[in-house]
C-alpha positions, 0 to 999 in steps of 0.5 A: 817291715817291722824296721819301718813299723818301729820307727813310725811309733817312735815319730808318732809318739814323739810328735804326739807328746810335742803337740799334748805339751805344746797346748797353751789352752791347757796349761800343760807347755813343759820345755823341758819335755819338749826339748827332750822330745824334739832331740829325740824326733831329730834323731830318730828322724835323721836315722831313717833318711840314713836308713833309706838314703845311705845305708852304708853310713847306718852304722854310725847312726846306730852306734852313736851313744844318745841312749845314754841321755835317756835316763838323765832325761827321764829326770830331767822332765821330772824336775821341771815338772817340780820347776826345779834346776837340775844339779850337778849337769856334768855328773848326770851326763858323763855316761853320755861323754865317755861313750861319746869318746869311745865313739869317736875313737872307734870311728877314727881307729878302724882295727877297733870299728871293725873288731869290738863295734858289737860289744861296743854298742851292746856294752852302751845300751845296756848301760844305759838301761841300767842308767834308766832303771836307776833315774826312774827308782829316783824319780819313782821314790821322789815322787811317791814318796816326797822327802820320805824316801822308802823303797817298799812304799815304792814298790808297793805305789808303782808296781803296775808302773815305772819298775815293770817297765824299767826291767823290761828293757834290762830284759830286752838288753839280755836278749839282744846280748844272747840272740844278736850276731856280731854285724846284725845292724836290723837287730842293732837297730830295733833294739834301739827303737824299742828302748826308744819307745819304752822310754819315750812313754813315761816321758810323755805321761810325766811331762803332762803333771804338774807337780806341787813343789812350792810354786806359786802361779796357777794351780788348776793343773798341779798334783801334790807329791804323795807322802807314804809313811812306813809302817814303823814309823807309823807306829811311832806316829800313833803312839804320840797321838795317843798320848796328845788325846789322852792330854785334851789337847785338843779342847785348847780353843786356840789350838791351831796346826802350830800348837799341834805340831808342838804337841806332838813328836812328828815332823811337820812334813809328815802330819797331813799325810799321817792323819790322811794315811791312818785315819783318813781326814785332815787336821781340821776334821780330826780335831773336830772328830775329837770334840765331837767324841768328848761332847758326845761323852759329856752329853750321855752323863746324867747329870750335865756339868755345863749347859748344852751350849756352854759345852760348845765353847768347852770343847774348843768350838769357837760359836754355838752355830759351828758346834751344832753344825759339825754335831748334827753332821756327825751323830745325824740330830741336834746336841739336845736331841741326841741327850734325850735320846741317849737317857731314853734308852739308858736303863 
């Protein structure tokens, strides 16, 4: 019963994840996932007609290595989430032909079949759980982290996620090693499906993104890859933005994303998520916070160097209308009413 129950989740989701990426009106067709899902549903298929028709063969079934491809095939969505090309095919799925050769050898050799299956199988799907731990830190590490690999920003990202759910199934490995008697095959078998299942999940959730990768078309349902900074190099990042406030830099009224990137030591890829990260604004709004702050200062003299609307330009706003706009955003009043109010209340 329980068998049963497994293998109709596994054809369930599977199905499920066909039809999700399978609609056009959402924009969310991923071939790749759908080659990976209709493999899979073949397979698992073709495994309960074996089951219910020819029992006798049930092992050939169970013993054949296409759980060594789950992992490669974690990534393999993932990367055409991205619209990227995998690389180094043959790498990637060498776990999958060497087990398929012991395969092979045990069907023809029967003193093999009939004495190391166990380990075989056991010795197969163990590996491959801990091919699947290892794709998914990749892809956990690439898509948290973009070109920024760090474990700890990883871990920190997804640890409700990915990683729980990867060392469930080296869990269930160990279990299945300690509990499971040579010639078990309803144990062989739910094994199996389990890893299927757990498997097939993040498969189906990673399927449905579309991941900003610098491709172009449409965009309404694309993410963009996350930068975490760690907090070393954070540091580091706060020390070359002092250094630009204390220049003024920022006052340049030619100043643009450019000129930032010269005038600090930070790399290019890193910017947007740093002032994300710390302070919480993009390039544009930084900046105008900046000139706000030095208008604000030049306003609370007592004796005003330059007009009101002179500061404007001074501060590096390009019109009168863009630096009245962004002031009364900030301090809630006018420049001038902000004046008056500040020699009010000075003693």
């Amino acid at each position: 019963m329980l068998i049963s129950n497994l293998y109709i989740v596994a054809v369930g989701l599977s199905a499920y994840g066909i039809f999700l990426n399978l609609r056009y009106d959402k924009k969310r067709f991923n071939r790749r996932a759908l080659i990976v899902l209709f493999c899979g549903l073949l397979h698992i298929l073709m495994g309960y007609i074996i089951l219910i028709r020819y029992p006798q063969f049930l092992y050939q079934s169970i013993f054949f290595p296409i759980s060594a491809l789950y992992g490669v095939s974690f990534l393999f969505v993932f990367n055409g989430s991205l619209g990227l090309r995998m690389t180094r095919k043959g790498l990637h799925i060498l776990p999958f032909f060497m087990a398929l050769a012991g395969y092979f050898i045990m069907m023809l050799y029967a003193p093999w079949r009939y004495h190391i299956y166990h380990e075989y199988y056991i010795g197969v799907h163990i590996l491959s759980s801990i091919l699947f731990i290892t794709y998914a830190l990749a892809v956990g590490l690439r898509f948290h982290s973009g070109p920024n690999y760090d474990l700890k920003g990883f871990i920190k990202a997804e640890k409700k996620g990915l990683i729980p759910l990867s060392f469930l199934v080296l869990v269930v490995g160990i279990l299945v090693i300690i509990r499971t008697r040579s010639g078990d095959m309803e144990t062989y078998l739910m094994f199996h499906l389990i890893l299927y299942i757990v498997i097939l999940l993040p498969i189906i959730k990673l399927s449905l993104l579309k991941i900003k990768s610098g491709i172009k078309g449409d965009t309404s349902s694309v993410i963009k890859i996350p930068v975490i900074i760690p907090k070393n190099i954070e540091l580091s990042y706060k020390i070359e933005i002092e250094k630009f406030i204390a220049s003024k830099a920022y006052l340049d009224i030619d100043l643009n994303k450019n000129g930032f990137y010269e005038s600090v030591n930070i790399p290019k890829g890193h910017i947007s998520p740093f002032l994300k990260q710390v302070y919480g604004k993009n390039f544009n709004s930084f900046i105008n916070e900046l000139r706000l702050i030095y208008a604000a200062k030049e306003l609370r003299r007592e004796e005003l160097i330059y007009t009101i609307d002179d500061l404007s330009f001074i501060c590096g706003f390009r019109s009168r209308a863009s630096f009245y706009r962004n002031f009364i955003v900030v301090f809630g009043c006018s420049p001038h009413q902000y004046r008056a109010n500040q020699l009010k209340i000075t003693p």
